[in-house]
MIKOL-843638 format. One record per residue (C-alpha): residue in three letters; z, x, y; residue number from 1. Coordinates in nm, 2 decimals, decimal comma. Example, Ala and Ser with C-alpha at 12.3 -4.5 7.8 and 13.67 -1.06 7.14 Angstrom:
! residues 2
R/residu/Z/X/Y/num
R/ALA/0,78/1,23/-0,45/1 $
R/SER/0,71/1,37/-0,11/2 $
//
This chain:
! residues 233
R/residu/Z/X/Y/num
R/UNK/4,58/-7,85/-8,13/1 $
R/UNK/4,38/-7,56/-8,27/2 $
R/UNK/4,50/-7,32/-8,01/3 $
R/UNK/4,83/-7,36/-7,83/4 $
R/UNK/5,01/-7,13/-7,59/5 $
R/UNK/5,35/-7,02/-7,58/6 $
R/UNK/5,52/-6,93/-7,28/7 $
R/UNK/5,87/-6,90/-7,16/8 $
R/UNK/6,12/-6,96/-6,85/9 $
R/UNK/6,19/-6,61/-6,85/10 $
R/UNK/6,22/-6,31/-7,08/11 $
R/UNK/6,41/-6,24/-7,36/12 $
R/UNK/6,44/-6,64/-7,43/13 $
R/UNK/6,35/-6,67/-7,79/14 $
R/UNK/5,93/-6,67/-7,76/15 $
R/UNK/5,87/-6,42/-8,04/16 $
R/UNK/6,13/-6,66/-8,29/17 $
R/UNK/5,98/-6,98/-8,20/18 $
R/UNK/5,68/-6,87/-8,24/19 $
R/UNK/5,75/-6,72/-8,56/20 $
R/UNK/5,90/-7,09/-8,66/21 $
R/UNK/5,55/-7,31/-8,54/22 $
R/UNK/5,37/-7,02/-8,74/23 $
R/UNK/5,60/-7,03/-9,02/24 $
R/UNK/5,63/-7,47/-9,07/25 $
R/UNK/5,21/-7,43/-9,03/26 $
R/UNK/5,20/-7,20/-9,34/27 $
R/UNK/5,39/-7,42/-9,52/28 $
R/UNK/5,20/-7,74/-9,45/29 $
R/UNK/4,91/-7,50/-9,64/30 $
R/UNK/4,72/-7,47/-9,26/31 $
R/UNK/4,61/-7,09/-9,17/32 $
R/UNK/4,76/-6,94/-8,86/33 $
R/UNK/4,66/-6,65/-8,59/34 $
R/UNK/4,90/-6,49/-8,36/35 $
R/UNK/4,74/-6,34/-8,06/36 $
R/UNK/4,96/-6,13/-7,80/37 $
R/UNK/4,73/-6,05/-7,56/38 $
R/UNK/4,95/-5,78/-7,36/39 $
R/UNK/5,21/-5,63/-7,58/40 $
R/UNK/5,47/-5,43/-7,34/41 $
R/UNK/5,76/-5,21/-7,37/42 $
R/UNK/5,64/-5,09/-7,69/43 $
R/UNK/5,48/-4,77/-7,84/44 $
R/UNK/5,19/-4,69/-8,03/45 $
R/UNK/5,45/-4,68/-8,32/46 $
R/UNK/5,64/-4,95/-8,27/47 $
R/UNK/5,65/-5,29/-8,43/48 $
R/UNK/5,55/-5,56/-8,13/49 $
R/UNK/5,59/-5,90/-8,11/50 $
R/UNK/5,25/-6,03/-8,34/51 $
R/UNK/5,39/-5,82/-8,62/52 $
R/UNK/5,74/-5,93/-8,62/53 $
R/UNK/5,59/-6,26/-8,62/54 $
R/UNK/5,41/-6,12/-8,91/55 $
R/UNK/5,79/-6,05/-9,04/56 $
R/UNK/5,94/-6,38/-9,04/57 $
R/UNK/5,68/-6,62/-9,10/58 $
R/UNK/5,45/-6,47/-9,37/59 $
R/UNK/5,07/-6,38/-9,38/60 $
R/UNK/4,92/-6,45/-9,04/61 $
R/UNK/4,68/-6,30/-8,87/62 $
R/UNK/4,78/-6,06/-8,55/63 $
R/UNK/4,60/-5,96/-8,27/64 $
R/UNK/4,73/-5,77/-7,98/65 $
R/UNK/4,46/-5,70/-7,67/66 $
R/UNK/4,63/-5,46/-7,55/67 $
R/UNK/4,92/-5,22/-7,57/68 $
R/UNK/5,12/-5,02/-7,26/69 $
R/UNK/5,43/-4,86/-7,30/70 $
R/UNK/5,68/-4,92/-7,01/71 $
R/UNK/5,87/-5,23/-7,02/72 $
R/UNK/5,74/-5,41/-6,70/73 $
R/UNK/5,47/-5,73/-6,64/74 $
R/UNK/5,16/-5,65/-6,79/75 $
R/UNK/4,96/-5,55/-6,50/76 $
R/UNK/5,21/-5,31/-6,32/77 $
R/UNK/5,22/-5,15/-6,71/78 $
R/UNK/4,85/-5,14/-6,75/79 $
R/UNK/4,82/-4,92/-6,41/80 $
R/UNK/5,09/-4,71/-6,48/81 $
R/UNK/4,94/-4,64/-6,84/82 $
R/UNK/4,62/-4,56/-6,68/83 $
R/UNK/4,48/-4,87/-6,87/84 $
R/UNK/4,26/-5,11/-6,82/85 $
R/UNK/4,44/-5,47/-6,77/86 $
R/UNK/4,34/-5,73/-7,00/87 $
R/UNK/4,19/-6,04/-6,85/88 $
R/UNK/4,16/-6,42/-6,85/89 $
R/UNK/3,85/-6,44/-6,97/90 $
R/UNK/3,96/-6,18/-7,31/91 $
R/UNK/4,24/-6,36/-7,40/92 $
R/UNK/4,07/-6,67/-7,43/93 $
R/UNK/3,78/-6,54/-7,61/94 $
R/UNK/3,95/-6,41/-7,85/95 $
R/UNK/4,15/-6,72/-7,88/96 $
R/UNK/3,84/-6,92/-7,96/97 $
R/UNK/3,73/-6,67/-8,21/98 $
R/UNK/4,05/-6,67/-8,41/99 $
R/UNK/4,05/-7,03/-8,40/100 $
R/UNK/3,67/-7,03/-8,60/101 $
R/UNK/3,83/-6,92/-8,88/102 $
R/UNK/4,21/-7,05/-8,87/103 $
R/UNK/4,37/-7,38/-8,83/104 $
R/UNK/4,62/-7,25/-8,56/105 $
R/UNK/4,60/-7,01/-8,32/106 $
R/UNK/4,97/-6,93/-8,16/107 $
R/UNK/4,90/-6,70/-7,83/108 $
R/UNK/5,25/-6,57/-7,73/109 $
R/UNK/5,26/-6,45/-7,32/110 $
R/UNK/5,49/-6,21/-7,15/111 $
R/UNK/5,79/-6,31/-6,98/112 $
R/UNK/5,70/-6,64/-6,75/113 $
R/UNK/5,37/-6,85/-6,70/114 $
R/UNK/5,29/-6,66/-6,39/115 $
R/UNK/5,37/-6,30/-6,48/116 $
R/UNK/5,05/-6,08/-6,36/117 $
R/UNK/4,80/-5,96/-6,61/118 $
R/UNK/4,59/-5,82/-6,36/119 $
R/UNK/4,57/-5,67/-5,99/120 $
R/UNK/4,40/-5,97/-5,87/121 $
R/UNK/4,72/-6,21/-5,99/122 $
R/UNK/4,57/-6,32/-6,27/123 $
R/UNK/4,83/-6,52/-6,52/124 $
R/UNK/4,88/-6,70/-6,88/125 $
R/UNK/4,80/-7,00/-6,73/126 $
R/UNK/4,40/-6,89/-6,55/127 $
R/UNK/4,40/-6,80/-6,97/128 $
R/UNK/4,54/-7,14/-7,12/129 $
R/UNK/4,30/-7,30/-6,83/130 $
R/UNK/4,06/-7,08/-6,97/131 $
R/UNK/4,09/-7,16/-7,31/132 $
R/UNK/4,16/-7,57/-7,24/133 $
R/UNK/4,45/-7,50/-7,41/134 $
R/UNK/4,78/-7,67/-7,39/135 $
R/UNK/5,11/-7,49/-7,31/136 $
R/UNK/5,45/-7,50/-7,50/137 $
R/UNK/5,76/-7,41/-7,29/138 $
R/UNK/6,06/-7,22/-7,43/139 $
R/UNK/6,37/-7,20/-7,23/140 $
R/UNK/6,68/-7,13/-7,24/141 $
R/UNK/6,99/-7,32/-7,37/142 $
R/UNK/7,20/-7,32/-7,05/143 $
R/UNK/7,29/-7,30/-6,71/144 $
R/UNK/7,01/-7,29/-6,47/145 $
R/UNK/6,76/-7,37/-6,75/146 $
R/UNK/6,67/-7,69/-6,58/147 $
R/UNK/6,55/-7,52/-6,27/148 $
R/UNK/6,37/-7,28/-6,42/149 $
R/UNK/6,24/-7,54/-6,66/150 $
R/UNK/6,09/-7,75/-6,37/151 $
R/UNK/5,95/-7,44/-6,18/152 $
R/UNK/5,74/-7,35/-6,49/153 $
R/UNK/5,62/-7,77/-6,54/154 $
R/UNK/5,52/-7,77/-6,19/155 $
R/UNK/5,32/-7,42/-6,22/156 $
R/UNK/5,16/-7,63/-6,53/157 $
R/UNK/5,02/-7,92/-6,33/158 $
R/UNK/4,90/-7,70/-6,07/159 $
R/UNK/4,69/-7,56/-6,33/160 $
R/UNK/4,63/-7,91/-6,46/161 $
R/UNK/4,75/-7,78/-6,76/162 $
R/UNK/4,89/-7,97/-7,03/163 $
R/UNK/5,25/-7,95/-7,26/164 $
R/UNK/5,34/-8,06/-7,55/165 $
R/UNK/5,68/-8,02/-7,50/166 $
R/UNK/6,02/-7,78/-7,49/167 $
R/UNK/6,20/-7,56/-7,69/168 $
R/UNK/6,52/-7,42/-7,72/169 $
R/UNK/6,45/-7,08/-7,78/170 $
R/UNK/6,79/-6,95/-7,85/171 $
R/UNK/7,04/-7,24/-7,92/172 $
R/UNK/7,44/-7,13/-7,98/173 $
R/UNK/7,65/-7,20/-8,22/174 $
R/UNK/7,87/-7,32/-7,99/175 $
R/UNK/7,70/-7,47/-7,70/176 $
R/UNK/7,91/-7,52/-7,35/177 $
R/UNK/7,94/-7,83/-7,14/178 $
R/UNK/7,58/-7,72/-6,97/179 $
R/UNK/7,40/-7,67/-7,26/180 $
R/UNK/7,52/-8,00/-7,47/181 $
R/UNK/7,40/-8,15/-7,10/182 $
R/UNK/7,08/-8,00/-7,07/183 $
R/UNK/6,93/-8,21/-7,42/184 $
R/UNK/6,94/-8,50/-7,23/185 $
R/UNK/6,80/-8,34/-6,88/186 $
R/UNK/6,55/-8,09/-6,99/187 $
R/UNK/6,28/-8,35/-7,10/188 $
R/UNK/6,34/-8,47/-6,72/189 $
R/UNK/6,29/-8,16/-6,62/190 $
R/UNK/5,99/-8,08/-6,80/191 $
R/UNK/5,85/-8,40/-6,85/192 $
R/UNK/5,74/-8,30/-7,18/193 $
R/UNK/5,97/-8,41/-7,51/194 $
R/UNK/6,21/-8,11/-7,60/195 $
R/UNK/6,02/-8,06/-7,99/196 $
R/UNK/6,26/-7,76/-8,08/197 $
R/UNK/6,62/-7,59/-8,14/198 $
R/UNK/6,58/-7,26/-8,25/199 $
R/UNK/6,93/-7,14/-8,38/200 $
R/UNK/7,08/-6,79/-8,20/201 $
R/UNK/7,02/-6,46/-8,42/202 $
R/UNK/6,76/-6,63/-8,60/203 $
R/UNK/6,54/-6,35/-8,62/204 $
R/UNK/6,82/-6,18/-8,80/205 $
R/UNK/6,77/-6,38/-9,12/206 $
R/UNK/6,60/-6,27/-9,41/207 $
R/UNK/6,24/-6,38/-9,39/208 $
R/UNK/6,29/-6,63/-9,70/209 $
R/UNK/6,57/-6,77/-9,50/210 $
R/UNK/6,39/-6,79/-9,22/211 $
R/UNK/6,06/-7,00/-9,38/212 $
R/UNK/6,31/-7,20/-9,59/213 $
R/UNK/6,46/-7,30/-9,26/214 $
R/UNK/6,18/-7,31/-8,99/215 $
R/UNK/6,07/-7,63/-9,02/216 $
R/UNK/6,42/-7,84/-8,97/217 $
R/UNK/6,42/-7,64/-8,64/218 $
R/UNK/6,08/-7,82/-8,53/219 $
R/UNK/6,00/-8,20/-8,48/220 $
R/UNK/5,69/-8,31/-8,65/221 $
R/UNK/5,47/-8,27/-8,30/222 $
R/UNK/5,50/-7,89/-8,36/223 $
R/UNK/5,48/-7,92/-8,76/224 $
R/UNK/5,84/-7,95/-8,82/225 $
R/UNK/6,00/-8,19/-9,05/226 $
R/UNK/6,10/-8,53/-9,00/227 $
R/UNK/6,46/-8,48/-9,09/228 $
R/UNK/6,48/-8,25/-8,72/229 $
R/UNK/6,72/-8,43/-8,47/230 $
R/UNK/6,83/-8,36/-8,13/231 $
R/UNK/7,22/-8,33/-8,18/232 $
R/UNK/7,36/-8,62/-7,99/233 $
//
C-alpha cells in the first residue's frame, strides 16, 4: 500500500489528524512518507493548510498541495470563483505516482466526502483513487448517524470498484454516548471494512512529541499502528 487515500463521511471529521497519525506511526517504523492535498480550500496564500499541519504533528514528510483557492466551499465551485483552473483526476494521481517513486507512503488527503466535485464535469476523489488504483481509507465520525453516512460512502466505493482498507474514528470523545459505544460494533457492518483506528478528540492540540509518542497506539497494525491498539469493548 504505497499510495492510500483518505477520505471522510463529511467535513470537519478528523481527516487532517488521522492522517497526521498513519504519517506519523510510518515515520517511526523508519518508512518515508508524502502527503498530497490535491485541492487545499478555505485557506489563503498565507495560511498554514492541511499538508503542512500534517507537516506539524507527524514530523518530516513531504507536502504537496495541487492547488490552492480561498473561499471555504467544494473544490470546484472555489476554483471558479477564484478564477482558477480546477485540478483534475488525472493530476492528482500523477502526482501520486510520482511521490510514490521516491517514498514508501504516499497519504492523499480529499476535501470533505468521496464525491465532493473537483471539477465542472463532476469529477471526484474517487475517478482519482480509480485513477491511481489506489485504495481508500474512511474516516467518520464517532456518533449518531455515522452509520448512514458510513454506508453511503462504502457503497460510492464499490461503484467505483474501489477498494478499503478499513475505518477510522476520526474524532473519538472522551466520553462516548450510548451511540457512539454502539457504533464499534456496527460501523465494520456498515462499511464492510475493519474499523483500524480511534483517534482521540483535540488530538491535534498536543504537542507534536506527544503526538508521535502517541500516534501509533491509536492505529492497528493494518495502518502501521502497534499491536497493543484495541477496540474498547
Amino acid at each position: 500500500m504505497s499510495v492510500l487515500f483518505v477520505t471522510g463521511t463529511g467535513t470537519e471529521i478528523g481527516k487532517t489528524v488521522t492522517t497526521a497519525a498513519i504519517a506519523a506511526a510510518a515515520l517511526a517504523q523508519g518508512r518515508s512518507v508524502a502527503v498530497l492535498k490535491p485541492a487545499q480550500t478555505g485557506v489563503t496564500a498565507h495560511e498554514t493548510g492541511d499538508a503542512a499541519e500534517v507537516g506539524r504533528l507527524a514530523g518530516p514528510v513531504t507536502t504537496l498541495e495541487l492547488a490552492r483557492f480561498p473561499d471555504p466551499l467544494a473544490p470546484a465551485t472555489a476554483a471558479l470563483r477564484a478564477g482558477l483552473p480546477p485540478v483534475l483526476p488525472q493530476d492528482i494521481a500523477e502526482a501520486a505516482a510520482k511521490l510514490a517513486a521516491s517514498h514508501d507512503l504516499v497519504l492523499v488527503e480529499g476535501a470533505g466526502g468521496l464525491l465532493v466535485r473537483f471539477d465542472g464535469d463532476g469529477h471526484t476523489l474517487a475517478d482519482a483513487a480509480r485513477l491511481a488504483k489506489a485504495p481508500v481509507l474512511v474516516v467518520a465520525q464517532a456518533g449518531l448517524g455515522t452509520l448512514n453516512a458510513t454506508a453511503l460512502t462504502a457503497l460510492a466505493l464499490r461503484s467505483y470498484g474501489l477498494d478499503s482498507p478499513g475505518v477510522v474514528i476520526g474524532s473519538w470523545p472522551a466520553a462516548p454516548d450510548l451511540a457512539a459505544r454502539c457504533n464499534l460494533t456496527d460501523l465494520p457492518d456498515a462499511a464492510g471494512a475493519p474499523l483500524l483506528g480511534l483517534i482521540p478528540e483535540n488530538s491535534g492540540a498536543l504537542t507534536p512529541d506527544a503526538f508521535r509518542a502517541a500516534a501509533p497506539n491509536w492505529l492497528a497494525p493494518a495502518l502501521g499502528g502497534s499491536d497493543a491498539f484495541r477496540i474498547p469493548s
